[in-house]
N, C-alpha and C positions, 0 to 999 in steps of 0.2 A: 468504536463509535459510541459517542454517549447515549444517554438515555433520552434526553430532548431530540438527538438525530434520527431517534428510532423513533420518536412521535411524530416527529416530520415524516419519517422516509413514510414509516405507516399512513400517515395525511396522504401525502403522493398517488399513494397507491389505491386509496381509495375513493379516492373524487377524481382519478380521470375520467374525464369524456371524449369523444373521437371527433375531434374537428379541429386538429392540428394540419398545418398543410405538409406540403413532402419538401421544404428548403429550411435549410438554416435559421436564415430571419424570422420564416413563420413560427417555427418547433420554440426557440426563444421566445416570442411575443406569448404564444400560445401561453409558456408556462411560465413566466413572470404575471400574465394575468388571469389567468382562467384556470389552471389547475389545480392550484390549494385556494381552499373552499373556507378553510380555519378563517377566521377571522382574528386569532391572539398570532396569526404567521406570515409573515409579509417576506416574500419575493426580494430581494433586492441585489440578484446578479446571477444570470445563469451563463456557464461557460460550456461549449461544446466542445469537448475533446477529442471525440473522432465519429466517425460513421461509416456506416460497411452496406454497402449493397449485400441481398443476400441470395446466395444462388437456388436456395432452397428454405421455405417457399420464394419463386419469383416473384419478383415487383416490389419485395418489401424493402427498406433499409431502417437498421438499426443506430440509432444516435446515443450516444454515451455522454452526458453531461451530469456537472455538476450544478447542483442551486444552492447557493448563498441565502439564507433566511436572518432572519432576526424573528426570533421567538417569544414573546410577551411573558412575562414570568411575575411581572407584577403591575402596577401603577407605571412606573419611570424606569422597570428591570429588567433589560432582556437581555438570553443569551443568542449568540450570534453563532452560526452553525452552518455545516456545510452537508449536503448527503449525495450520494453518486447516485445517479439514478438513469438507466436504461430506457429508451422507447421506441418502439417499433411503429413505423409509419408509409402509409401505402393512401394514395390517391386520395390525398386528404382528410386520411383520416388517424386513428391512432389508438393502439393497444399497449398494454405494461407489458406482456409477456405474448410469446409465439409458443404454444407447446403442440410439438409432433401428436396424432392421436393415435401413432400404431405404434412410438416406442416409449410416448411418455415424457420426453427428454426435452425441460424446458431451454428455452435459446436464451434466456433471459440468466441461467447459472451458467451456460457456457460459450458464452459472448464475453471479450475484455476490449477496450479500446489495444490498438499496436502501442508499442512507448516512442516517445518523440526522441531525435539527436540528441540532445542536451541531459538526457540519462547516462550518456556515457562519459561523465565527468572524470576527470585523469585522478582527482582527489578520492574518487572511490574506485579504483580499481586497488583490488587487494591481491590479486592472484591470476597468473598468466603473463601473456603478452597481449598489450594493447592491439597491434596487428595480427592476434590469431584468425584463423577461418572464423571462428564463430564467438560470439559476445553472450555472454549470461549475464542478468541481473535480478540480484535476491533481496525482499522485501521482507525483513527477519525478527523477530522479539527474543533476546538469548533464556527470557524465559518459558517462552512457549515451548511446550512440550517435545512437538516434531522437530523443531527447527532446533532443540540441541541436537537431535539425530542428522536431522536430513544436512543442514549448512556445515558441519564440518565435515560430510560426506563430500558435498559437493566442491568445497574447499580446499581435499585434498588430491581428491579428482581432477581440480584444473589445475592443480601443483606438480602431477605425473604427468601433464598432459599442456604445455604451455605455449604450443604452437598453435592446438586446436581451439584454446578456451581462452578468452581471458573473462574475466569473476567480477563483477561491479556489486557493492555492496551498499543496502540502505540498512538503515536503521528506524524501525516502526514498532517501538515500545507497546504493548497493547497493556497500558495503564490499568485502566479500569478492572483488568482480569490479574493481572499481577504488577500489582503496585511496586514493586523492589525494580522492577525492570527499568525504568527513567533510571534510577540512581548507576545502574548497573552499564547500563547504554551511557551517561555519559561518563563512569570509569574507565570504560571502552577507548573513548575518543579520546580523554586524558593521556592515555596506554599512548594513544598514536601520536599524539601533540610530542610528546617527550622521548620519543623512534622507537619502543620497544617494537619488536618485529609482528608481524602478522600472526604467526605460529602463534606468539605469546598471546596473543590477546583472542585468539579463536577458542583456547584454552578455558577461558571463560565460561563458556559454554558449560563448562563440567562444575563450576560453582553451586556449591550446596546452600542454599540458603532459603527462606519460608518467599515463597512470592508473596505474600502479604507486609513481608517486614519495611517499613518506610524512615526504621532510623538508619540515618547514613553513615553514622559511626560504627552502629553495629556488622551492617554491610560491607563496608573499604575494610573494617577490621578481618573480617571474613577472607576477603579479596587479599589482604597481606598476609593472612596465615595460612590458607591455602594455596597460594602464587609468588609469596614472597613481592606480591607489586606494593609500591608506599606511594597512596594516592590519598588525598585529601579535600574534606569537605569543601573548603575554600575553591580550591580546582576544578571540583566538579559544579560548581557554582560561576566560573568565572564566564561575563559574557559572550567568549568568543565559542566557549563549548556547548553555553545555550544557543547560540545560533546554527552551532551545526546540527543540530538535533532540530531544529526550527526548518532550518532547507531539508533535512530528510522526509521528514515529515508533511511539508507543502509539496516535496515532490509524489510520495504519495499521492498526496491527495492530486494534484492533479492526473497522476496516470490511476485512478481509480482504485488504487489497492487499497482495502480494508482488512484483510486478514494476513497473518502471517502463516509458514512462508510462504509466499509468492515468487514466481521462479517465469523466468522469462528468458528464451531462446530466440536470437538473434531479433528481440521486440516483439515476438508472438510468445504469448499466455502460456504456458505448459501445468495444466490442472495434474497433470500426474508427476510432476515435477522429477522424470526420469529419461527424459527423452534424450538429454544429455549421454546416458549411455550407450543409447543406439548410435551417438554420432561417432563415440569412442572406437565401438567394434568397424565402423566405415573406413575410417581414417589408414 
């Protein structure tokens, strides 16, 4: 998230008031007008991605939306920004967060919207059978730290296992924290445009390089002398691999993901991103 999305999100959070009603229309109206107070941040599209009754506290439901802003940055200069943002709401009224008072444990970090149908696109499945028992989908950065660990864990887990799993995979560069990773992500997809196999390109993962480095020649150089892959500036520039990287990315954002990895069992959130091998031992 950028730094303008954290001014916002932070706005959010801090001018709600509770007089949001308990539908849809209302929860929208509410926060396109009355809940950022900013005067440089103007509203201008809020999406509601899902909402969950919750059994515990009764009576409340939690709405998972995003808001579209435009943010003033000068005279005639704004950036345009999106922040996911949670709300709980009961008998019209409305709070940012639900926290337990005997364990602590806010609903607000372990609440995700479900993912819709249209995540299980045939162009991301990397691993498995499309009609296994059970569907994974991973929201990854190959430079984020865990997710060299974890994603080729789980990788090769639904590779042993391809009746029970099949693997949908996104791509969600976390720029700002390591810049090499866009260049790296669309290396990736290049990899896949030209058939190198899966294996090859999970490999990546193991790639030594500064997350901060943003020459791309020094990078793909990297990538050929370590993988023997011959990829090029040109390539990773061309617009069809910017768009892939464009739909991973909006997919995100709509099913709320903001960090990576993000690991998702049969469309429910898996915060410990291991549940997968309790299904293993079942089977």
């Amino acid at each position: 998230m950028s730094l303008m999305s954290k001014l916002l999100s932070l706005a959010v959070i801090t001018t709600l008031t509770v007089s949001a009603g308990d539908n849809a229309d209302e929860v929208k109206s509410y926060v396109k007008n009355h809940m950022i107070k900013n005067k440089d941040v103007k509203v201008t599209q809020v999406d509601i991605i899902d909402s969950k009754q919750l059994d515990k506290p009764k009576g409340w439901e939690a709405f998972f939306i995003n808001i579209h802003a435009n943010v003033k940055k000068g005279a005639t200069v704004f950036d345009k920004v999106t922040v996911p943002e949670t709300l709980f709401v009961k008998d019209g009224y409305t709070v940012p967060t639900l926290i337990n008072l005997e364990t602590g444990e806010d609903l607000k970090m372990v609440l995700k919207p479900d993912l819709k149908s249209n995540v299980y696109d045939k162009k991301h499945l990397v691993a498995g059978n499309k009609d296994a028992k059970h569907k994974l989908v991973i929201f990854t950065d190959p430079m984020c730290p865990f997710c060299r660990e974890k994603v080729p864990e789980v990788y090769n887990a639904v590779k042993e296992n391809p009746n029970t799993f099949a693997l949908y995979y996104y791509h969600l560069p976390l720029t700002r924290i390591h810049p090499v990773s866009d260049i790296i992500t669309r290396a990736m997809q290049v990899a896949k445009a030209k058939g190198l196999t899966e294996d090859k390109i999970i490999e990546l993962y193991k790639l030594k390089v500064d997350p901060r480095e943003v020459n791309a020649t020094k990078v793909l150089g990297e990538i050929k002398k370590q993988f023997n892959m011959d990829i090029t500036e040109k390539e990773i520039n061309d617009e069809k691999i910017s768009k892939e990287i464009i739909f991973d990315r909006d997919m995100a954002t709509q099913s709320m993901v903001t960090g990576t990895p993000t690991l998702y069992i049969d469309g429910k959130w898996d915060p410990s991103r291991n549940k997968y091998k309790e299904l293993i031992k079942k089977k």
